[in-house]
C-alpha positions as CSV (number, residue, x, y, z in Angstrom):
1,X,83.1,34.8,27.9
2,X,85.1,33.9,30.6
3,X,88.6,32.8,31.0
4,X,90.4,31.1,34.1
5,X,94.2,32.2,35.0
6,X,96.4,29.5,36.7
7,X,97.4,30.2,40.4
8,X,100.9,31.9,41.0
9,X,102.0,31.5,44.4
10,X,101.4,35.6,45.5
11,X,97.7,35.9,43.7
12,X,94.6,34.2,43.8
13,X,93.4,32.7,40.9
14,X,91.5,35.1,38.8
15,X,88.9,35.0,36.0
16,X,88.4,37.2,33.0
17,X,84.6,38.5,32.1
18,X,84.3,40.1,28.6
19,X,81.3,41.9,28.6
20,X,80.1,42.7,24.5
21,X,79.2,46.4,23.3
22,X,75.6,47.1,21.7
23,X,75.7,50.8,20.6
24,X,78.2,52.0,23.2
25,X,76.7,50.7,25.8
26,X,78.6,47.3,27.8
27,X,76.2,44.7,27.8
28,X,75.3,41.9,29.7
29,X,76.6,38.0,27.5
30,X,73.8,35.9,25.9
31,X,71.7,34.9,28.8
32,X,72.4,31.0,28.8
33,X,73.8,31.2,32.4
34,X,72.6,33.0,35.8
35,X,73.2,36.6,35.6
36,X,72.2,37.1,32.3
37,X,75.3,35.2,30.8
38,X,78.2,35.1,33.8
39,X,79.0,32.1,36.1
40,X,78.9,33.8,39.8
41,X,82.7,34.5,40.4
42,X,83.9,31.0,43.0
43,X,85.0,32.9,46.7
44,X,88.3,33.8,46.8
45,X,88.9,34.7,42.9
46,X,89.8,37.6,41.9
47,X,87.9,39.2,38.8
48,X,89.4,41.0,35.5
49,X,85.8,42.7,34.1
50,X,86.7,43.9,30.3
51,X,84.7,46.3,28.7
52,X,86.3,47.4,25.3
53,X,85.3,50.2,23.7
54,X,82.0,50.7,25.9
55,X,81.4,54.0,26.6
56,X,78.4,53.7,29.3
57,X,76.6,50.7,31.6
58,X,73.6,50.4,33.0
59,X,72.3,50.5,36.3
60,X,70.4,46.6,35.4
61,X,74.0,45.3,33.8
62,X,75.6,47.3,37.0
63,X,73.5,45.2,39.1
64,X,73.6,41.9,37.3
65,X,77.7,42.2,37.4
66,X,77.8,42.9,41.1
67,X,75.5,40.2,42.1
68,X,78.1,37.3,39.8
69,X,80.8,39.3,41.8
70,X,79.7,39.3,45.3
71,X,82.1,36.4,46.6
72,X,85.5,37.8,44.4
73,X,88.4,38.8,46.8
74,X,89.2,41.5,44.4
75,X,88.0,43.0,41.1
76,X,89.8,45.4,38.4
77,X,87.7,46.6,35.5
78,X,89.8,47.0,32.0
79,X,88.3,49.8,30.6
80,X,90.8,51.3,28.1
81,X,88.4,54.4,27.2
82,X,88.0,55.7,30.2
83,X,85.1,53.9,31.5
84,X,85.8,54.9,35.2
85,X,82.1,54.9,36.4
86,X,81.9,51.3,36.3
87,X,84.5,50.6,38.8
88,X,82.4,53.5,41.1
89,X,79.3,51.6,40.3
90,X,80.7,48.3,41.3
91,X,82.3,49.0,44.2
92,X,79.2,50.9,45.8
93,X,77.1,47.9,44.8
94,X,79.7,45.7,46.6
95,X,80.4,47.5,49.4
96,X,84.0,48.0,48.7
């Protein structure tokens, strides 16, 4: 699911991913779109990636994310269990 923020004057405009749980593990959305379910972030945006209650990723989801990503300005991952390894993941996928 993905959900577009209005510009303020002092941030890009940004866009929300919501990436579903299946037994703990944060999943990729039904793949109707490229990247198994996520429009490729527009340059210049700025991503919010929420994971819920998803305790691991994998290395395929990892991928999949990073390649939608790979024009973002900036990213921040919402993981309110403590799902630190994703933002590591990412950001040695994008180079960042």
């Amino acid at each position: 699911m993905h959900t577009m923020h209005p510009r303020c004057s002092t941030a890009p405009p940004t866009m929300t991913d919501h990436l579903p749980m299946w037994h703990g593990w944060a999943v990729l959305p039904v793949p109707t779109q490229q990247y198994g379910g996520l429009m490729p972030a527009p340059r210049g945006f700025g991503v919010d990636v929420f994971i819920g209650a998803a305790r691991d990723i994998g290395d395929h989801t990892t991928r999949e994310l990073a390649a939608a990503m790979a024009d973002c300005s900036d990213y921040q991952v919402t993981d309110p269990h403590g799902l630190a390894a994703v933002e590591v993941r990412l950001a040695a996928l994008l180079g960042r």
